[in-house]
VOGU-52059 format. One line per field, with one value per residue (C-alpha): residue number from 1; residue in three letters; z, x, y. Coordinates in Angstrom, 2 decimals. Last residue first. Layout:
<vexdrens>
k (NUM; ...);
r (ALA; ...);
zz (Z; ...);
xx (X; ...);
yy (Y; ...);
</vexdrens>
This chain:
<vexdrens>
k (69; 68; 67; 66; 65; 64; 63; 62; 61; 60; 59; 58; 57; 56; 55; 54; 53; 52; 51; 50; 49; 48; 47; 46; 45; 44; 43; 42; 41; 40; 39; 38; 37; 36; 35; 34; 33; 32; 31; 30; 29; 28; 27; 26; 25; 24; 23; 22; 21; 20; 19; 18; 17; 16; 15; 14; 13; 12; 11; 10; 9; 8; 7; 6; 5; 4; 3; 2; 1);
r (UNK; UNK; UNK; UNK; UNK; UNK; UNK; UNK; UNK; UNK; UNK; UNK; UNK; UNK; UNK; UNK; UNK; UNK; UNK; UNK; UNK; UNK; UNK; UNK; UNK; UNK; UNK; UNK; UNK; UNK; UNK; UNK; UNK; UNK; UNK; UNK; UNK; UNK; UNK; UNK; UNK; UNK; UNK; UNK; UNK; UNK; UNK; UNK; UNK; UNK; UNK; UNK; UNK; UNK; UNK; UNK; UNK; UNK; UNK; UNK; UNK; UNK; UNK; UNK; UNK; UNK; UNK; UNK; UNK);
zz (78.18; 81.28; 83.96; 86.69; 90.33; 92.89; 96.74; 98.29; 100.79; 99.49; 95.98; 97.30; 99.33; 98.83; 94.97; 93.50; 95.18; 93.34; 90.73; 90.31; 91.35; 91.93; 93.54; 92.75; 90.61; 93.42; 96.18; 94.46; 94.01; 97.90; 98.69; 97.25; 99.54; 97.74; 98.38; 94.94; 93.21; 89.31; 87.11; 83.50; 82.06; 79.09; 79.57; 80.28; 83.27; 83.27; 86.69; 87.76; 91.26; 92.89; 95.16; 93.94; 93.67; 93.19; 90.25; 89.70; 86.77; 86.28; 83.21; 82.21; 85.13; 85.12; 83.64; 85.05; 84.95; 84.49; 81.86; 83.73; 82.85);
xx (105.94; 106.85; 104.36; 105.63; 105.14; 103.84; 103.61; 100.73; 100.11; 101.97; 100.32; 97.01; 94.94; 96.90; 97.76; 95.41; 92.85; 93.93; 94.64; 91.16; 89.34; 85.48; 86.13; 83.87; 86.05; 88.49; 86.14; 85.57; 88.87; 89.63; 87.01; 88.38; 91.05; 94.27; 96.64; 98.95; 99.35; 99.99; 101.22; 101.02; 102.93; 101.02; 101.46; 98.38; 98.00; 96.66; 96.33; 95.74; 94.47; 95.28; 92.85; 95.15; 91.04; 88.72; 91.23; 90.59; 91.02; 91.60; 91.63; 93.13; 94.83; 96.48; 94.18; 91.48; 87.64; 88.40; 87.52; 86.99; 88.84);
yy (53.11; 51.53; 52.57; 55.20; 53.36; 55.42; 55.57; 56.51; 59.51; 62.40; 61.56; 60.53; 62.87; 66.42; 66.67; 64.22; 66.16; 69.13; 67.25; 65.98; 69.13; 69.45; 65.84; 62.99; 60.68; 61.63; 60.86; 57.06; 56.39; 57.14; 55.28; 52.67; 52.11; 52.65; 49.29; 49.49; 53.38; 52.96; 55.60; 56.60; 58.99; 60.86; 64.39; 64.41; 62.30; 58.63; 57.70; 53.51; 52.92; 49.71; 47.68; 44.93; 42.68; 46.33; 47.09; 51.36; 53.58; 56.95; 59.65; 62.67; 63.94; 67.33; 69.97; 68.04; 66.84; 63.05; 60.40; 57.14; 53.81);
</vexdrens>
């Protein structure tokens, strides 16, 4: 789990085997997204802004599944 730069994301993980990305936001959901290329990971733990990348690379793109608490 990586510590992010972001008012809306606080931290991000990745499982190279599901190839699924794990978000940790702020408000404390948690959500998983399955089949994200790692690439993808990698450019958000690269981008200037998280959530903004967050916003237009993976959310419309990927479909999310809220953790249960």
């Amino acid at each position: 789990m990586i510590s992010l730069k972001s008012s809306l994301i606080a931290s991000a993980d990745y499982d190279e085997v599901s190839k699924t990305l794990t978000l940790n936001f702020h408000s404390g959901v948690r959500y998983s997204y399955p089949d994200v290329p790692r690439e993808t990971y990698h450019n958000l733990t690269l981008a200037d802004s998280a959530g903004q990348f967050f916003q237009n690379a993976i959310r419309p793109h990927f479909q999310g599944v809220k953790a249960e608490e």
